[in-house]
TIRO-2110 file (N, C-alpha, C; in Angstrom, 1 decimal):
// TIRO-2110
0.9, -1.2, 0.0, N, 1, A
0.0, 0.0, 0.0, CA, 1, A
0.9, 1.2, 0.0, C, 1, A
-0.1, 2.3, -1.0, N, 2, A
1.5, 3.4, -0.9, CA, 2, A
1.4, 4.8, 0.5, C, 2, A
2.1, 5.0, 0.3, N, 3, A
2.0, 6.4, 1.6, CA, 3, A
0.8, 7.4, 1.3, C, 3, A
0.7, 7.5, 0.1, N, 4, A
-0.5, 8.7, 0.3, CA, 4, A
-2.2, 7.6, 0.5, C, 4, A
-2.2, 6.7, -0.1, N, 5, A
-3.2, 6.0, 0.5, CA, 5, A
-3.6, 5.8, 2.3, C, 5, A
-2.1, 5.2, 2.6, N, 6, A
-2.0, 4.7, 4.5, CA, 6, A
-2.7, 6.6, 4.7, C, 6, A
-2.0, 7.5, 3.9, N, 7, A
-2.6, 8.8, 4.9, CA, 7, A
-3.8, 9.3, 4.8, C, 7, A
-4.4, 9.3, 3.9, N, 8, A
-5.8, 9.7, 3.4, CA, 8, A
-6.5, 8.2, 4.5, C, 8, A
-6.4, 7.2, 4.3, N, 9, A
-7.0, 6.0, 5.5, CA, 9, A
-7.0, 6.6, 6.7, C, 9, A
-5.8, 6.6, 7.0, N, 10, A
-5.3, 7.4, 8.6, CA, 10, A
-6.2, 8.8, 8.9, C, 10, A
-6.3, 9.5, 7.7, N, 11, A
-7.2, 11.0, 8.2, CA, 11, A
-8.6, 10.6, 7.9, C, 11, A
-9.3, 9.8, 7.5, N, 12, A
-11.1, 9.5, 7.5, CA, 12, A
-11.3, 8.5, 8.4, C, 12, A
-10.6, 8.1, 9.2, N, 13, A
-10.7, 7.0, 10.4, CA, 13, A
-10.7, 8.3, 11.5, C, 13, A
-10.3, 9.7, 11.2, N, 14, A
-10.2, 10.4, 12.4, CA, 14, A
-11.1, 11.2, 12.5, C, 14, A
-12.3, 11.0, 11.7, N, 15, A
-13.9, 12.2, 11.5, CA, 15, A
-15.1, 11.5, 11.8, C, 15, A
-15.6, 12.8, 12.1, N, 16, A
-17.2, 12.5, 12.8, CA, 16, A
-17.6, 13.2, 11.9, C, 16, A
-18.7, 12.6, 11.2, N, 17, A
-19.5, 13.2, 10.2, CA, 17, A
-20.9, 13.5, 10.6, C, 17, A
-20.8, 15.3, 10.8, N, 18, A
-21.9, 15.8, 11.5, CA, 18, A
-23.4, 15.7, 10.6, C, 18, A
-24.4, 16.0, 11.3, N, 19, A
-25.7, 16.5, 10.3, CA, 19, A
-25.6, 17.6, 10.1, C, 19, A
-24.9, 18.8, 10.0, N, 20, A
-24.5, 19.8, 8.7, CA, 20, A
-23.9, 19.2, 7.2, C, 20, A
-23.0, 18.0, 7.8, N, 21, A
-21.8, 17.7, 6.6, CA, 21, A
-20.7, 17.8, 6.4, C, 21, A
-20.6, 18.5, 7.6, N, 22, A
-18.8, 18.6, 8.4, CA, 22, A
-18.5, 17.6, 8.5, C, 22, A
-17.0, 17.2, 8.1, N, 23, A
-15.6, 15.7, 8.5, CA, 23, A
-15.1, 16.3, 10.0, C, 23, A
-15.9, 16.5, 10.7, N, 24, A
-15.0, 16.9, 12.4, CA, 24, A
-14.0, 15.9, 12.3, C, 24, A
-12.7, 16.8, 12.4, N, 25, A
-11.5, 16.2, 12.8, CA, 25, A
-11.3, 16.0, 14.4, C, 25, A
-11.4, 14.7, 14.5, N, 26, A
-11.3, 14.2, 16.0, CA, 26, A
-9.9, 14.2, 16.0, C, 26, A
-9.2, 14.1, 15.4, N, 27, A
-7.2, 14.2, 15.6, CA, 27, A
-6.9, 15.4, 16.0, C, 27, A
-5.4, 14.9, 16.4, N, 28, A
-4.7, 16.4, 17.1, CA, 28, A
-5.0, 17.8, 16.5, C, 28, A
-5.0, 19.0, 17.0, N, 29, A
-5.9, 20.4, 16.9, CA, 29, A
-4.6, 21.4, 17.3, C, 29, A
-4.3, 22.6, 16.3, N, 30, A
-3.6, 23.6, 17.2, CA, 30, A
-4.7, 24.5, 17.2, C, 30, A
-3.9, 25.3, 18.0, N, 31, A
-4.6, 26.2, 19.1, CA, 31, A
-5.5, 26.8, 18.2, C, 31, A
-5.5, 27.1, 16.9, N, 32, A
-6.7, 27.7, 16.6, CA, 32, A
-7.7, 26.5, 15.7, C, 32, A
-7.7, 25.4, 16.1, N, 33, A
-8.7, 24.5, 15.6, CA, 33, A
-8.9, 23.4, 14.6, C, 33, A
-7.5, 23.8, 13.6, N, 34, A
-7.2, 23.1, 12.8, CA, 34, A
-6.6, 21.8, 13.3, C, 34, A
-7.3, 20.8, 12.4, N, 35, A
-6.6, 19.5, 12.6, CA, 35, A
-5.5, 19.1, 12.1, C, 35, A
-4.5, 18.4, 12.5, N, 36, A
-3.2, 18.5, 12.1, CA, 36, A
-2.8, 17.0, 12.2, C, 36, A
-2.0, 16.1, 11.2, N, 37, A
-1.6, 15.0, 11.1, CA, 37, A
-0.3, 15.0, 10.7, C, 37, A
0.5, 13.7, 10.7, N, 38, A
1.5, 13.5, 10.4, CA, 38, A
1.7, 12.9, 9.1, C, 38, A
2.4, 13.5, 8.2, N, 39, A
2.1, 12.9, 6.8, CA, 39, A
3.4, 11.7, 6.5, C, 39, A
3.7, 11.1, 5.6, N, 40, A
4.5, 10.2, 5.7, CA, 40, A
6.0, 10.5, 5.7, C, 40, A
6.1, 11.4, 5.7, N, 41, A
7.9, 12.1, 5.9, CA, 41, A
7.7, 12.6, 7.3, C, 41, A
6.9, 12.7, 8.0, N, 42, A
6.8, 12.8, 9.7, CA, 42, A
6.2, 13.9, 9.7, C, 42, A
6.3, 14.5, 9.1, N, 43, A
6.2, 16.7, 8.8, CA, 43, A
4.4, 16.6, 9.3, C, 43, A
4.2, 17.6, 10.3, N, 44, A
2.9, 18.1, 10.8, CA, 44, A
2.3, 18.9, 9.6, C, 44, A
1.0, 18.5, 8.9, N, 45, A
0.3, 19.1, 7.8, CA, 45, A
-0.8, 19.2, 8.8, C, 45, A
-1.4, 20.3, 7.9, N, 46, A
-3.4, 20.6, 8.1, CA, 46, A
-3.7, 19.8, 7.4, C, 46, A
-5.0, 19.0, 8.1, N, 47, A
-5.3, 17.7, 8.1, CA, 47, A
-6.3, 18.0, 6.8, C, 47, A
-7.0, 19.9, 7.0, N, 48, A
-7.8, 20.1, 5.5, CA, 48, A
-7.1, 20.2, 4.4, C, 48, A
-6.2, 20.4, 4.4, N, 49, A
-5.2, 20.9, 3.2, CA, 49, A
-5.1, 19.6, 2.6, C, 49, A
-4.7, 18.1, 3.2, N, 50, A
-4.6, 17.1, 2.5, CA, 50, A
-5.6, 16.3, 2.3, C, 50, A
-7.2, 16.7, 2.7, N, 51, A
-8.3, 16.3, 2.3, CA, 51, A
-8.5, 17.1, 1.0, C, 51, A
-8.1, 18.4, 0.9, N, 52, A
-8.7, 19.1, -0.6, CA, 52, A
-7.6, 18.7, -1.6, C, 52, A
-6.5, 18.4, -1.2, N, 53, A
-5.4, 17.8, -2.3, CA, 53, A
-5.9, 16.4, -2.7, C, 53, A
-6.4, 15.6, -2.0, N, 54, A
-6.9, 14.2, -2.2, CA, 54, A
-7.6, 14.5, -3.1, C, 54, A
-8.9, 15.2, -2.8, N, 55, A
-10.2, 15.0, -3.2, CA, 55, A
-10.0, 15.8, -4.4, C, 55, A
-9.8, 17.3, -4.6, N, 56, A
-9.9, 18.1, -5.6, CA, 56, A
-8.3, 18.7, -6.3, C, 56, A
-7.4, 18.0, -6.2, N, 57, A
-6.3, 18.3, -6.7, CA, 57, A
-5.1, 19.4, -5.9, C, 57, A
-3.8, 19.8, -6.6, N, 58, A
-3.1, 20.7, -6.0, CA, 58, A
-3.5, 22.1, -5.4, C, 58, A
-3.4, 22.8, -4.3, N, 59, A
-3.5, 24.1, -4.2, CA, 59, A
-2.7, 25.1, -4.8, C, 59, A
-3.8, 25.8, -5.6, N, 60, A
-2.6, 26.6, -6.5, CA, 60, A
-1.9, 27.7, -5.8, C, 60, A
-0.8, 27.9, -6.6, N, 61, A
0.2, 28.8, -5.9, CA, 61, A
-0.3, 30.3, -5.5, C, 61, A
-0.1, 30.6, -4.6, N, 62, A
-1.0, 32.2, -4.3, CA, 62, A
-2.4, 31.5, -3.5, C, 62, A
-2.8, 30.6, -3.2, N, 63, A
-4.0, 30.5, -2.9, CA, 63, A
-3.7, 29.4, -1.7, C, 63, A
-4.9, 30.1, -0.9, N, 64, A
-5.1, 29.1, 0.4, CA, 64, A
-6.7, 28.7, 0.8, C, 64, A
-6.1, 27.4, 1.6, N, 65, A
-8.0, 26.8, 1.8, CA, 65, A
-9.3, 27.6, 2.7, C, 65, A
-10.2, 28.2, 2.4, N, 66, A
-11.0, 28.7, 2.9, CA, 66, A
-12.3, 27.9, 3.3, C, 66, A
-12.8, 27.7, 4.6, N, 67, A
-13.5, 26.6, 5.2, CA, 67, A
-15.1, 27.7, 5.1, C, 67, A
-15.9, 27.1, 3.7, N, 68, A
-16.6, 28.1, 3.5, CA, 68, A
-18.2, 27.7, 4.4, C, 68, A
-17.8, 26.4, 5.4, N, 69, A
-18.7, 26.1, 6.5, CA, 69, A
-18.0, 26.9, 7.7, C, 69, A
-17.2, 27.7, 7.8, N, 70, A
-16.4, 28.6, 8.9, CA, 70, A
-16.2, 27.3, 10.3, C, 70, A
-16.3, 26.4, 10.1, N, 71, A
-15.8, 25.0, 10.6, CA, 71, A
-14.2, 24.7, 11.1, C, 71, A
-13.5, 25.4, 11.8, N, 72, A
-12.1, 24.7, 11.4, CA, 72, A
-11.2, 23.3, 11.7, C, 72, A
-12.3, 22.8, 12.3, N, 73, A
-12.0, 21.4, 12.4, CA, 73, A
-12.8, 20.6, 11.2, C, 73, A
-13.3, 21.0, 10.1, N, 74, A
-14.2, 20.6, 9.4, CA, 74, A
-12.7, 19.7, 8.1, C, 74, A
-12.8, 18.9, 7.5, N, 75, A
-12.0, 18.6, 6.3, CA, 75, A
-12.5, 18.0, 5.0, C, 75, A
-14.1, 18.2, 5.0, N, 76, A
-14.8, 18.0, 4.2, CA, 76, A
-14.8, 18.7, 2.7, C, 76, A
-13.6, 18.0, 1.6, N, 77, A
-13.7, 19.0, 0.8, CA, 77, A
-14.7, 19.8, 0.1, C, 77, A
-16.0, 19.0, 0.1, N, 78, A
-17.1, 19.8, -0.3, CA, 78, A
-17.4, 21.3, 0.3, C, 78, A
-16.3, 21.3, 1.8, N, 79, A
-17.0, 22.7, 2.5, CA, 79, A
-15.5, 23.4, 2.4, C, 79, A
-14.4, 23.2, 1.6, N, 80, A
-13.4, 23.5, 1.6, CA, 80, A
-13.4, 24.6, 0.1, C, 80, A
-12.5, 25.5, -0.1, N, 81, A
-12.5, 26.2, -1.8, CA, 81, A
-10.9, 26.5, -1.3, C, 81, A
-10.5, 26.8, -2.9, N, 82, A
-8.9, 27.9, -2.7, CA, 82, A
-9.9, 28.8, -3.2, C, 82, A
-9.0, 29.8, -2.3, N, 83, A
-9.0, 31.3, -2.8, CA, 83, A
-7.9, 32.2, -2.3, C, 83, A
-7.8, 33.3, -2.9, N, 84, A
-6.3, 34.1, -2.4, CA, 84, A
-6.8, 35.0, -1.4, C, 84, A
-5.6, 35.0, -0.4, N, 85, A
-5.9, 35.2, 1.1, CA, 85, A
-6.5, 36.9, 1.3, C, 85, A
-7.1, 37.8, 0.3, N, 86, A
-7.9, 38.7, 0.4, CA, 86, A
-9.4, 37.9, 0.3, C, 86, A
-9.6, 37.1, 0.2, N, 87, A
-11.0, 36.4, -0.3, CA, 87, A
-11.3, 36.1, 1.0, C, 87, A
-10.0, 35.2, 1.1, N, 88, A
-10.7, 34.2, 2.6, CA, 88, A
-10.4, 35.2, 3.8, C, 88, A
-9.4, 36.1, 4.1, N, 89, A
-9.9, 37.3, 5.1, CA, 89, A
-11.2, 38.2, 4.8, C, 89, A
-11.9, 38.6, 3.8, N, 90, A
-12.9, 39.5, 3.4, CA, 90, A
-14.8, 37.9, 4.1, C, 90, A
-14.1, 37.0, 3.9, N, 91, A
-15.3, 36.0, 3.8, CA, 91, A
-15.1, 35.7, 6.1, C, 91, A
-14.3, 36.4, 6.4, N, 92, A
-14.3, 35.7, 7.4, CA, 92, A
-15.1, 36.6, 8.5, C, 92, A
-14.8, 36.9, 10.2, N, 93, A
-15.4, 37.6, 10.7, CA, 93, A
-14.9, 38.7, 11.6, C, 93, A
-13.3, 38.3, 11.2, N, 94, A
-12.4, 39.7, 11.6, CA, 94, A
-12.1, 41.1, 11.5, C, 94, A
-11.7, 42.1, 11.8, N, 95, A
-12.0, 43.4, 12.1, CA, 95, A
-11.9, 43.9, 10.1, C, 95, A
-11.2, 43.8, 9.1, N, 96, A
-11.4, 43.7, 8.4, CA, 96, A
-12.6, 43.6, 7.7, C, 96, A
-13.1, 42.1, 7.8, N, 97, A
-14.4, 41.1, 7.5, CA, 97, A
-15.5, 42.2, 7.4, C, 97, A
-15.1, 42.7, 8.6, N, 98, A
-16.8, 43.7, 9.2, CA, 98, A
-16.9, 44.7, 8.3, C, 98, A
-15.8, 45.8, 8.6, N, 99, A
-15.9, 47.2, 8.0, CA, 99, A
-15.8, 46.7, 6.9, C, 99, A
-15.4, 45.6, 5.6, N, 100, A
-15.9, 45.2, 4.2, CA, 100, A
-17.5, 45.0, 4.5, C, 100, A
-17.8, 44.7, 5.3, N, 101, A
-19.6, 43.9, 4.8, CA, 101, A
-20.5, 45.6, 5.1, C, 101, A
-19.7, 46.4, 6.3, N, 102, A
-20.2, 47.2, 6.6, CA, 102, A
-21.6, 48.1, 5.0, C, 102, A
-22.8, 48.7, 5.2, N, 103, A
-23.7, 49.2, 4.4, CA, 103, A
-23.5, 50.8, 4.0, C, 103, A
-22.6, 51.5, 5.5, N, 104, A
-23.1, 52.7, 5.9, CA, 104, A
-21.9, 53.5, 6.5, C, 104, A
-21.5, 54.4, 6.2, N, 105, A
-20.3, 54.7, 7.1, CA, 105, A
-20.8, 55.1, 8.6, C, 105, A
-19.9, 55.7, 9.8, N, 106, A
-20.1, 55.7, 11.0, CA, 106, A
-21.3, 57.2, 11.3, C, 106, A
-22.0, 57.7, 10.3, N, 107, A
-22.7, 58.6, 10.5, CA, 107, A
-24.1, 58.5, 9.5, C, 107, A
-23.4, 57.2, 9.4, N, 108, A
-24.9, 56.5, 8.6, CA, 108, A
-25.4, 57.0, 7.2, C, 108, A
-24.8, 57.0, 6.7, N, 109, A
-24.8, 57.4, 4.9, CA, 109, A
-24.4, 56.1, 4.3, C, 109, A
-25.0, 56.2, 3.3, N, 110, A
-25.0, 55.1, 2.3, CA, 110, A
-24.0, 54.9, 1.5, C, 110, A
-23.3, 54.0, 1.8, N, 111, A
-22.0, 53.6, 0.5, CA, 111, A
-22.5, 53.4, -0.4, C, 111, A
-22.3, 54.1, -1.3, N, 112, A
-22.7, 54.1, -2.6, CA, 112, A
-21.9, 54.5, -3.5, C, 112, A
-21.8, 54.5, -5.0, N, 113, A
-20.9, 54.3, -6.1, CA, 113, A
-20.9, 55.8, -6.4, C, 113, A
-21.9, 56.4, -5.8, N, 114, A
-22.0, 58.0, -6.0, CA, 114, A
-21.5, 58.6, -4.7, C, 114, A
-21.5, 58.0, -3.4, N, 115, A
-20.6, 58.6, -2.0, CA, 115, A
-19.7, 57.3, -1.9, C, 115, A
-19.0, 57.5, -2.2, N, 116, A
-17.8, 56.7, -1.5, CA, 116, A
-17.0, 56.8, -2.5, C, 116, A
-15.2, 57.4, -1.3, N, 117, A
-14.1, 57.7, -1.9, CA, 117, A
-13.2, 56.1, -1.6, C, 117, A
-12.3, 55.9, -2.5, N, 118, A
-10.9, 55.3, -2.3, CA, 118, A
-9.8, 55.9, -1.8, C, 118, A
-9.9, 56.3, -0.4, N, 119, A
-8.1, 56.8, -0.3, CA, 119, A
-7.3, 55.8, 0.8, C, 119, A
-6.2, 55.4, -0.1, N, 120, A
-5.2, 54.6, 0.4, CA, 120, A
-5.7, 53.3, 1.1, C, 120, A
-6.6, 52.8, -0.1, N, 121, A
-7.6, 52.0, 0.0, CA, 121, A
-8.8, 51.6, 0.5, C, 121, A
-8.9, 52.6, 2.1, N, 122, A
-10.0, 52.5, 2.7, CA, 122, A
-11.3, 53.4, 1.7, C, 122, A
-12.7, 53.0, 2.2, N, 123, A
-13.7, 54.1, 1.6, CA, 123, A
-13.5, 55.0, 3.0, C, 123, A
-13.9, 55.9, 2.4, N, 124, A
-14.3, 57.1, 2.8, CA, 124, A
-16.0, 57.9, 1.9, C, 124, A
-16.5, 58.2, 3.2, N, 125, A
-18.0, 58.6, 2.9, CA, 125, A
-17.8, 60.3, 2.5, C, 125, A
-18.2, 60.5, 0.8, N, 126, A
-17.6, 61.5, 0.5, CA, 126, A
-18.9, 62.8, 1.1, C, 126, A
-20.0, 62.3, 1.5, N, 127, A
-20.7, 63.3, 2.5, CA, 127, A
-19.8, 63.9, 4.0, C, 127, A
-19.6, 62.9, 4.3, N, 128, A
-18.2, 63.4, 5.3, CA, 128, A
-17.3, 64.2, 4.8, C, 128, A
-16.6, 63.9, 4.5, N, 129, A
-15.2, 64.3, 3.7, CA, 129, A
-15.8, 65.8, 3.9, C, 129, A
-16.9, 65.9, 2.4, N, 130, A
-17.2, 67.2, 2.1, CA, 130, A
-17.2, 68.4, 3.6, C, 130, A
-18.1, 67.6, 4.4, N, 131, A
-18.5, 68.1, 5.9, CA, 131, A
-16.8, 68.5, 6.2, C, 131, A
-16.2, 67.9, 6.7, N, 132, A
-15.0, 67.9, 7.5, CA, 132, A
-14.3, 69.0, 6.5, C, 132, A
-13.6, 68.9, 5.3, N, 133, A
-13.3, 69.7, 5.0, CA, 133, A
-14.0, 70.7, 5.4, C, 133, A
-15.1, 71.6, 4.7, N, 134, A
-15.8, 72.5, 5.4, CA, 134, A
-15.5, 73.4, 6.7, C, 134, A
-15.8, 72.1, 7.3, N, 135, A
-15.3, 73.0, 9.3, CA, 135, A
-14.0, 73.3, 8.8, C, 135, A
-13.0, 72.0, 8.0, N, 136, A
-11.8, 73.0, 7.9, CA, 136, A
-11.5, 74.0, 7.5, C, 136, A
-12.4, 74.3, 6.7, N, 137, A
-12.2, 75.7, 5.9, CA, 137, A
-12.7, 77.0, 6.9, C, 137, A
-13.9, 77.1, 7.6, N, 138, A
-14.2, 77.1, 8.6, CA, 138, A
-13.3, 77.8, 9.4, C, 138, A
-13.0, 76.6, 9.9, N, 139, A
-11.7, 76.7, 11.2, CA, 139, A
-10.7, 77.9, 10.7, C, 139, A
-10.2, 77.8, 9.3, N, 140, A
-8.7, 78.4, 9.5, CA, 140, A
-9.1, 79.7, 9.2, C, 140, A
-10.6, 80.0, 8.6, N, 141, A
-10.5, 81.5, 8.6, CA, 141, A
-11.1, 82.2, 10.0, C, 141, A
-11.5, 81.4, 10.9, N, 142, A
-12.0, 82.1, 12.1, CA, 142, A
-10.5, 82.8, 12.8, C, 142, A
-9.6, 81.9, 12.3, N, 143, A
-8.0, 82.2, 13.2, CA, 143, A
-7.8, 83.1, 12.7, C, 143, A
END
């Protein structure tokens, strides 16, 4: 039997298959949740990374696994995709995540394709903008 067989055996002997559809990885976990195995050169791999190589082929270069069940003990390649790591940070629920999903800027205007600036990547709510300048304008002739 060859090595990548014994390890794909070795990693579906170690899942519980939830009623979502999650492969819960019952094997060893680092600290943020991922399952982790020993592949046949000894080397610690994520236990999803060698379920989406099995199942759906190489990960292409630039691209990493995104758990689009937000699962991270999940190894189910059906709940697995590549995508490049602006994708899978924008898909996720970190401080980023948010202010991307955000509707409205902090004084409640509408992002829209007619208010909202690009500077140095972030939007900017050009109802603001206009405002703020303003006071600045404002400001330096009261001095």
């Amino acid at each position: 039997m060859n090595h990548r067989k014994q390890l794909i055996e070795r990693l579906l002997s170690k899942i519980d298959i939830l009623p979502n559809g999650c492969w819960q990885w019952m094997g060893s976990k680092d600290t943020r949740g991922y399952g982790r195995i020993r592949d046949f050169n000894s080397k610690i791999v994520k236990a999803h990374r060698i379920s989406y190589e099995y199942y759906c082929g190489d990960i292409p270069i630039g691209r990493e696994i995104d758990h689009l069940c937000r699962n991270h003990s999940c190894i189910n390649p059906e709940h697995l995709e590549a995508v490049s790591h602006r994708v899978n940070v924008l898909r996720g629920v970190g401080i980023a995540a948010n202010y991307a999903k955000r509707q409205t800027c902090s004084n409640g205007h509408l992002f829209s394709s007619n208010n909202t600036l690009i500077e140095n990547g972030a939007r900017r709510c050009k109802i603001c903008r206009t405002e703020q300048l303003r006071r600045n304008y404002l400001n330096r002739r009261v001095k």
